[in-house]
C-alpha positions as a Markdown table, in Angstrom:
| # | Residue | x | y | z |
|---|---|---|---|---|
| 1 | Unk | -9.1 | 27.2 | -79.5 |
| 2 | Unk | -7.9 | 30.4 | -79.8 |
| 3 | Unk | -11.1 | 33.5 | -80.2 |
| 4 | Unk | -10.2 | 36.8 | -81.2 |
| 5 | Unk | -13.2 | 39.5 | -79.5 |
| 6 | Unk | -11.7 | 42.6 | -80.8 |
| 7 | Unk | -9.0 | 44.5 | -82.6 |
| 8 | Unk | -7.6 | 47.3 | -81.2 |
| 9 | Unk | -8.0 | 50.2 | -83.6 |
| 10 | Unk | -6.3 | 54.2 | -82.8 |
| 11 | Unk | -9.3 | 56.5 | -82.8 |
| 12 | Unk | -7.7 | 59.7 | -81.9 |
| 13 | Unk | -3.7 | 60.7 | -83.0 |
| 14 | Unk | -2.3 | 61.5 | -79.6 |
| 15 | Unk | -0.9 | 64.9 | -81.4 |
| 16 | Unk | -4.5 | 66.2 | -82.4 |
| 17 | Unk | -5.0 | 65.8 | -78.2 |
| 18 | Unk | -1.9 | 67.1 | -76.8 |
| 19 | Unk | -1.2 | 70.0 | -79.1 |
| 20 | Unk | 1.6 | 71.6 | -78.0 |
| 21 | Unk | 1.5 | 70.6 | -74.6 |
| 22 | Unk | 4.3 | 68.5 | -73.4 |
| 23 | Unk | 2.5 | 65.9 | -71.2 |
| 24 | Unk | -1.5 | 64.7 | -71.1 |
| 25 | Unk | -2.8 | 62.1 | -70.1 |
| 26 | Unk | -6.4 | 60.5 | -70.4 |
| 27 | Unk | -8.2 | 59.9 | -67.2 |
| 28 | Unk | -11.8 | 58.6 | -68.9 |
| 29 | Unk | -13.6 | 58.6 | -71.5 |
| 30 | Unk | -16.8 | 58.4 | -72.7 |
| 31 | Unk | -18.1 | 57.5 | -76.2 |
| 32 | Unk | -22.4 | 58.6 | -77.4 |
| 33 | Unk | -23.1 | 57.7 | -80.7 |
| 34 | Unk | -20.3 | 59.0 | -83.2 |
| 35 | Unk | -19.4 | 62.0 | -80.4 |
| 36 | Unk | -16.3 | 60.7 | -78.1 |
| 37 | Unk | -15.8 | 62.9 | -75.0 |
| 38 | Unk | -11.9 | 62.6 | -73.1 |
| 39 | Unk | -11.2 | 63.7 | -69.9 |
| 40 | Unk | -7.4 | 64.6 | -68.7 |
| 41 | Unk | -5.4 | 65.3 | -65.8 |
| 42 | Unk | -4.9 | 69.1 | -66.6 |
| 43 | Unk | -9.2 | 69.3 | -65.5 |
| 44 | Unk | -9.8 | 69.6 | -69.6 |
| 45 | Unk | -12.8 | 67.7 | -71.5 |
| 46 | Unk | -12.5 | 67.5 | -75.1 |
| 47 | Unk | -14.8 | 66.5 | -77.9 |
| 48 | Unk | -14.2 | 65.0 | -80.8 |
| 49 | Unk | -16.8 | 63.4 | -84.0 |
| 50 | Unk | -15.6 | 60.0 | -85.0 |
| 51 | Unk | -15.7 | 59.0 | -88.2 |
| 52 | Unk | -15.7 | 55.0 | -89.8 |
| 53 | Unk | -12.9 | 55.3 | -92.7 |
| 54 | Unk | -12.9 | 51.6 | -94.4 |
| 55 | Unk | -9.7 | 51.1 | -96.5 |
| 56 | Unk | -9.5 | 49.1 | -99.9 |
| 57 | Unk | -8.1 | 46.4 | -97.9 |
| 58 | Unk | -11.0 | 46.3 | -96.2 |
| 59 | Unk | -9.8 | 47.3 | -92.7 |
| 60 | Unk | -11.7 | 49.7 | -90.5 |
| 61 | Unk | -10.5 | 52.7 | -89.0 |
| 62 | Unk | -11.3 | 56.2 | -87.7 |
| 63 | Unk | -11.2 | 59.4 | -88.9 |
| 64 | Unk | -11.5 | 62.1 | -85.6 |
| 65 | Unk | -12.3 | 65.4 | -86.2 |
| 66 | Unk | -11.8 | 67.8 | -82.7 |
| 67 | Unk | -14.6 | 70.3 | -82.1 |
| 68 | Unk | -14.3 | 71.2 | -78.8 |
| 69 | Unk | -12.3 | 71.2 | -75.2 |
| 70 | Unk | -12.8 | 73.1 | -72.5 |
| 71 | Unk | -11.2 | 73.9 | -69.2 |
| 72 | Unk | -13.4 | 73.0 | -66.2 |
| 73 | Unk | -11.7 | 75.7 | -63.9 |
| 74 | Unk | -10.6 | 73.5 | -61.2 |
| 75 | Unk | -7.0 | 71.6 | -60.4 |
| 76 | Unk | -7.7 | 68.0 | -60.4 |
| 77 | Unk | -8.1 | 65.7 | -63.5 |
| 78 | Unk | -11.3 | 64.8 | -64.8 |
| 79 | Unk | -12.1 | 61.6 | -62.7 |
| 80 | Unk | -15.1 | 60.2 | -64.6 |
| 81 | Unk | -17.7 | 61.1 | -67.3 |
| 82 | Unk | -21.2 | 60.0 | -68.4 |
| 83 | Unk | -23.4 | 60.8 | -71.2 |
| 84 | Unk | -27.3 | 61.2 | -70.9 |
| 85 | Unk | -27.9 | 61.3 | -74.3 |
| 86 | Unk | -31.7 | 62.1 | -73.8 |
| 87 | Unk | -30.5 | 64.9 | -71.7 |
| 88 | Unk | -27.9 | 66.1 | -74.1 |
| 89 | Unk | -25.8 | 66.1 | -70.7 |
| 90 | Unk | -22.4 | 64.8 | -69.8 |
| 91 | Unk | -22.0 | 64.2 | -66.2 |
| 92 | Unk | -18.8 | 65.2 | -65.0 |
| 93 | Unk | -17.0 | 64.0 | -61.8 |
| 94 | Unk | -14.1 | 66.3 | -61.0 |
| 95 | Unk | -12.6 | 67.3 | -57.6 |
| 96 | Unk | -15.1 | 65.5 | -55.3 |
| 97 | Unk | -18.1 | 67.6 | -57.6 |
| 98 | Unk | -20.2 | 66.1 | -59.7 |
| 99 | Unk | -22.0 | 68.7 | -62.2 |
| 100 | Unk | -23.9 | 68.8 | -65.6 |
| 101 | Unk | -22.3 | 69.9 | -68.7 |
| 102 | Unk | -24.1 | 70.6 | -72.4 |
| 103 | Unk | -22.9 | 67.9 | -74.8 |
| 104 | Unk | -22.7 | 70.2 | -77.7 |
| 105 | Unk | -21.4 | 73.4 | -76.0 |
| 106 | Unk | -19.0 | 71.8 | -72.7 |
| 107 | Unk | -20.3 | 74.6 | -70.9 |
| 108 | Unk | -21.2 | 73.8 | -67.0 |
| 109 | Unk | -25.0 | 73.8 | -67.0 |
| 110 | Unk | -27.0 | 76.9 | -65.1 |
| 111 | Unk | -29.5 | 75.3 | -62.3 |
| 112 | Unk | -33.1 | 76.5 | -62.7 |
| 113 | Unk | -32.2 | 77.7 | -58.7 |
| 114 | Unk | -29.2 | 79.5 | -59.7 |
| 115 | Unk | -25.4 | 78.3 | -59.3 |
| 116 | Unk | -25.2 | 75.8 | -61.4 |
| 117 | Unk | -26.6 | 72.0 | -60.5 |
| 118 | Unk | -23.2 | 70.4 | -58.5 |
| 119 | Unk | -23.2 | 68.2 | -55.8 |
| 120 | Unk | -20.3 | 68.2 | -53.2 |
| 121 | Unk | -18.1 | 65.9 | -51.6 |
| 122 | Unk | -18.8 | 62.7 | -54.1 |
| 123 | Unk | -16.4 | 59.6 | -54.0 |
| 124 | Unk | -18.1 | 58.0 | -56.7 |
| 125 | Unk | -21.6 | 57.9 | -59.0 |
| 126 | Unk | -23.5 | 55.7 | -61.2 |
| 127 | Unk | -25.6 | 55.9 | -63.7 |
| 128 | Unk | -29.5 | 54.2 | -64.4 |
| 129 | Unk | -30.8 | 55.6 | -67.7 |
| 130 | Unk | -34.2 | 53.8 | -67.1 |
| 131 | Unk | -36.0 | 54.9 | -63.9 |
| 132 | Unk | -39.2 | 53.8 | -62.6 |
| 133 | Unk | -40.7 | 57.1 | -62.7 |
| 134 | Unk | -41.5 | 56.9 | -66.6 |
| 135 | Unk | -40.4 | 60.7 | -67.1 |
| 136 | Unk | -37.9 | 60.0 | -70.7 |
| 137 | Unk | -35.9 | 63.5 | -70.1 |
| 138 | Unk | -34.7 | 62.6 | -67.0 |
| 139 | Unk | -32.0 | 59.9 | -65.6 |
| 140 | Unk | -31.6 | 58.3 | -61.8 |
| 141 | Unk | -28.3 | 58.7 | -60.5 |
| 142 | Unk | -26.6 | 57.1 | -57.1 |
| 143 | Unk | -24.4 | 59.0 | -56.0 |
| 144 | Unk | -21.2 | 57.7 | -52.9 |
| 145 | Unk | -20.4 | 60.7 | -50.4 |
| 146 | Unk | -17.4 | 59.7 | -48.3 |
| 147 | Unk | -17.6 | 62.5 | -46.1 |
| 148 | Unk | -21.1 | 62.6 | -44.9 |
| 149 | Unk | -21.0 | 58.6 | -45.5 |
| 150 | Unk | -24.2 | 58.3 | -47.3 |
| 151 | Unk | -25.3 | 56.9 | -50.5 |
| 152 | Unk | -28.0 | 59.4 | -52.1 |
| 153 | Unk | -30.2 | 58.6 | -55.3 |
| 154 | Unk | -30.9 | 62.4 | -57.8 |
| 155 | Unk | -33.0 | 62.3 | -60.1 |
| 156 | Unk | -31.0 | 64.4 | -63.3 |
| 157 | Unk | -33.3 | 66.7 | -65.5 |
| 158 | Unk | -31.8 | 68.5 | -67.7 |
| 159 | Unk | -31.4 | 71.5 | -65.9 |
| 160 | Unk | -31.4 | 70.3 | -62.3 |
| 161 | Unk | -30.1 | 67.6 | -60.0 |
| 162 | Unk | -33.1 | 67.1 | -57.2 |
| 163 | Unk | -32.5 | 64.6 | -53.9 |
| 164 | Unk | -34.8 | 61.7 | -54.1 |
| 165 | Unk | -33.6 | 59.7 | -51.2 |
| 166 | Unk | -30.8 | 59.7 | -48.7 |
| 167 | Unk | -29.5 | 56.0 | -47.3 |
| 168 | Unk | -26.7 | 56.5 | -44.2 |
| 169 | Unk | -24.9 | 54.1 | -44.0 |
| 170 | Unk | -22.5 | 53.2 | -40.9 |
């Protein structure tokens, strides 16, 4: 029994990415809603509105219109990305950094302290969109830090990251 679970369908036109650049390539990607959010190896996110096009044959496919990319500042590709769409937030993993950046804007989110809400030396980050602590605005994140070889749980607001707890591992 053969089951087919999906077609494949291009969303984006690798020209409408790449633009005159000779060589990109996509590290992640993240999709919210109709808004789809691409991060490449030259550190630049870019935003583009998705559209459903159904043909008269009754086939479905996409229609992307770019609104946005932005250059993170820094030299590494952008590792991984993740929406809090309550937040109106992407968190951004880049260089060992994690940070906050506006969904509508792609600029790097001011902290309430000053300097901008990053955390340092991460290997790696999830993402719990439903905490205990009933606050709606806000989502739980677990963050892996190689270097200080600790797994640490934030609490993201929209614009601030705060330590919760702190588990050292050996």
């Amino acid at each position: 029994m053969s089951v087919k679970a999906f077609e494949l369908v291009p969303a984006v036109e690798r020209d409408l990415l790449m633009g005159d650049k000779a060589r990109i390539n996509i590290e992640c990607i993240e999709c919210c809603g109709k808004h789809l959010y691409m991060g490449t190896n030259d550190c630049f996110i870019h935003h583009f509105l998705l559209d459903e096009v159904t043909s008269s044959k009754g086939k479905l496919t996409y229609s992307a219109q770019k609104l946005l990319h932005k250059y993170l500042g820094l030299k590494k590709p952008v590792a991984e990305l993740r929406a809090a769409s309550a937040l109106e937030r992407l968190i951004v993993l880049c260089d060992a950094i994690v940070f906050l950046v506006d969904m509508v804007t792609l600029e790097t989110v001011p902290s309430a302290a000053g300097g901008g809400a990053k955390i340092r030396g991460v290997t790696a980050f999830c993402i719990n969109e439903n905490p205990v602590n009933g606050d709606p605005f806000c989502v739980e994140m677990g963050v892996l830090s190689s270097k200080r070889r600790t797994v640490q749980i934030y609490m993201v607001y929209e614009d601030r990251v705060q330590l919760v707890k702190e588990v050292t591992t050996p």
